[in-house]
C-alpha positions in Angstrom: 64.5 -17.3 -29.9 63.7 -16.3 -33.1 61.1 -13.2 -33.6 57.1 -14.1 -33.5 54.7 -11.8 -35.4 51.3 -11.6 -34.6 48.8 -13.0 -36.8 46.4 -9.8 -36.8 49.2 -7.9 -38.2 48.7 -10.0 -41.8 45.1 -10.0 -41.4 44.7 -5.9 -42.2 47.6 -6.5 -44.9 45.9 -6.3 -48.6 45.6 -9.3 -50.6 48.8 -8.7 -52.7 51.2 -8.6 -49.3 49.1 -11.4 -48.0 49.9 -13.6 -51.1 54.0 -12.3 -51.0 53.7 -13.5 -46.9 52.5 -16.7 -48.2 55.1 -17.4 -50.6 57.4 -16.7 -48.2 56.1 -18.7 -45.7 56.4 -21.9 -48.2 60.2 -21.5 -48.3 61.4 -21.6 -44.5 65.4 -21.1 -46.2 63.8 -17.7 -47.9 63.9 -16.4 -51.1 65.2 -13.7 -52.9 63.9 -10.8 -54.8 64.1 -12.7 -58.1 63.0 -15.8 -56.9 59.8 -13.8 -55.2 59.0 -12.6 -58.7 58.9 -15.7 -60.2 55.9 -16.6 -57.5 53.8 -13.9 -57.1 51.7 -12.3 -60.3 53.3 -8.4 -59.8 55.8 -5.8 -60.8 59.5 -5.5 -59.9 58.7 -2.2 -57.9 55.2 -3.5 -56.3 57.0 -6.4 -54.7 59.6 -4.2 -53.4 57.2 -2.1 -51.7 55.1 -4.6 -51.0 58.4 -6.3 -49.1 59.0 -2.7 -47.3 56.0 -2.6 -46.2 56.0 -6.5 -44.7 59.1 -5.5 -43.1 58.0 -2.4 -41.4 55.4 -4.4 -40.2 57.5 -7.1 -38.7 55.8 -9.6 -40.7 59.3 -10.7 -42.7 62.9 -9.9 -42.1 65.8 -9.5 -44.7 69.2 -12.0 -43.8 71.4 -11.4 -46.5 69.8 -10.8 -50.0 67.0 -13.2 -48.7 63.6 -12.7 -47.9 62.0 -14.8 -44.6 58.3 -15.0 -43.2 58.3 -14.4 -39.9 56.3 -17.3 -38.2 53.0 -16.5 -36.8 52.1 -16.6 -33.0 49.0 -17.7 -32.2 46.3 -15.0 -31.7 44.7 -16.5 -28.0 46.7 -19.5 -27.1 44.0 -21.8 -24.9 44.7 -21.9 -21.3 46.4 -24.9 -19.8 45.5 -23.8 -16.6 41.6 -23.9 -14.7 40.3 -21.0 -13.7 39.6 -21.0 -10.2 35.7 -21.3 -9.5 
C-alpha cells in the first residue's frame, strides 16, 4: 500500500512548497530535479530545500533521481456507518 500524507501537513506549507507539491502532483511517474526547475518560478538551491523540506514532511518521497507527490488522504472521510440513536 503505497504511503498516504495527510492533507493538513500541505496546508501549513508556504506557498512556494505548496506550488513544488503541485507540480509534483501533475506528474504521477515524478520528475526530476531539472525537470522541477523547468515548472516552478525559483532557484536551483530553493527547490532543493524546498524538496528537503517536503520530504521531511512526508509530503513527497525520492525513487531514484525522481521526485513523487505523495497522494493526499482525505482529512474526515464521511461515515458509512449510522450512528446509533
Amino acid at each position: 500500500m503505497p504511503p498516504v500524507a495527510d492533507s493538513s501537513l500541505l496546508n501549513v506549507q508556504p506557498r512556494q512548497r505548496r506550488s513544488v507539491y503541485e507540480a509534483l502532483a501533475k506528474t504521477p511517474d515524478g520528475l526530476s530535479t531539472k525537470d522541477l526547475l523547468a515548472d516552478v518560478e525559483m532557484s536551483e538551491p530553493n527547490l532543493r530545500e524546498s524538496l528537503r523540506k517536503l520530504d521531511a514532511a512526508g509530503l513527497i518521497m525520492r525513487v531514484g533521481r525522481l521526485w513523487t507527490a505523495v497522494p493526499l488522504g482525505a482529512e474526515d472521510p464521511p461515515s458509512s456507518t449510522p450512528e446509533p440513536a
